[in-house]
C-alpha positions in Angstrom: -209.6 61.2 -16.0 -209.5 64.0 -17.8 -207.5 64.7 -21.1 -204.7 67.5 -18.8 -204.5 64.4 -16.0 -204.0 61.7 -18.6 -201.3 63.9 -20.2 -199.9 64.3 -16.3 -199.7 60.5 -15.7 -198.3 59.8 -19.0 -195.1 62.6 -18.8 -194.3 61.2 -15.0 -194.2 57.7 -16.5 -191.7 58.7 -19.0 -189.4 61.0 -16.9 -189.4 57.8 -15.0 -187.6 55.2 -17.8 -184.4 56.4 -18.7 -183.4 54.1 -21.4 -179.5 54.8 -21.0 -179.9 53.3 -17.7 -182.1 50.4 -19.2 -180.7 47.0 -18.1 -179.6 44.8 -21.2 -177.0 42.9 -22.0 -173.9 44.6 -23.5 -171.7 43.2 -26.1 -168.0 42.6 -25.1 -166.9 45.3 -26.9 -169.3 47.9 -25.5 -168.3 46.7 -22.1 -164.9 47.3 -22.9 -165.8 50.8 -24.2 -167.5 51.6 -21.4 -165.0 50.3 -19.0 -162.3 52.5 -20.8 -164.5 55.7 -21.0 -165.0 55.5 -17.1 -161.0 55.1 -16.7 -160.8 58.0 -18.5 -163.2 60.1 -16.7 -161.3 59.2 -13.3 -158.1 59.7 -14.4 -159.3 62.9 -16.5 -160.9 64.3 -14.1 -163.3 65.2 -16.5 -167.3 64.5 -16.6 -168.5 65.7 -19.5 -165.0 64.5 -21.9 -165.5 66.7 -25.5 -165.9 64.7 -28.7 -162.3 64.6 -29.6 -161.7 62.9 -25.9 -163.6 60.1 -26.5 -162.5 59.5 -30.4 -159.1 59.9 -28.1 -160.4 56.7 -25.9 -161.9 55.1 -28.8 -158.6 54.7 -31.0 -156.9 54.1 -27.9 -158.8 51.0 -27.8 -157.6 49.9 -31.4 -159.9 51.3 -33.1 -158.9 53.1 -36.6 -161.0 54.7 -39.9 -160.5 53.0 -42.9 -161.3 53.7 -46.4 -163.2 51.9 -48.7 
């Protein structure tokens, strides 16, 4: 092959792997996140929820900032 159809086969291959979508095993806790985010989305209505929506899921969930 050629150096353009190299460069072709290699961009197909990686629009193919999406690593969010990449099977793994997820902690508890980032199944719980998860889990919550989705509820949120559904009952939302919302898609795309802004940053200040999800730190709103994420405290939610228990979690807090704390100082050093």
């Amino acid at each position: 092959m050629n150096n353009s159809a190299d460069a072709m086969v290699k961009t197909a291959r990686r629009r193919n792997i999406d690593p969010t979508t990449c099977e793994r095993d997820y902690s508890s806790e980032e199944r719980e996140f998860m889990m919550a985010y989705e509820a949120y989305k559904r009952s939302s209505g919302r898609n795309f929820p802004t940053c200040s929506e999800i730190l709103e899921v994420v405290r939610n969930l228990g979690y807090s900032k704390t100082t050093i």
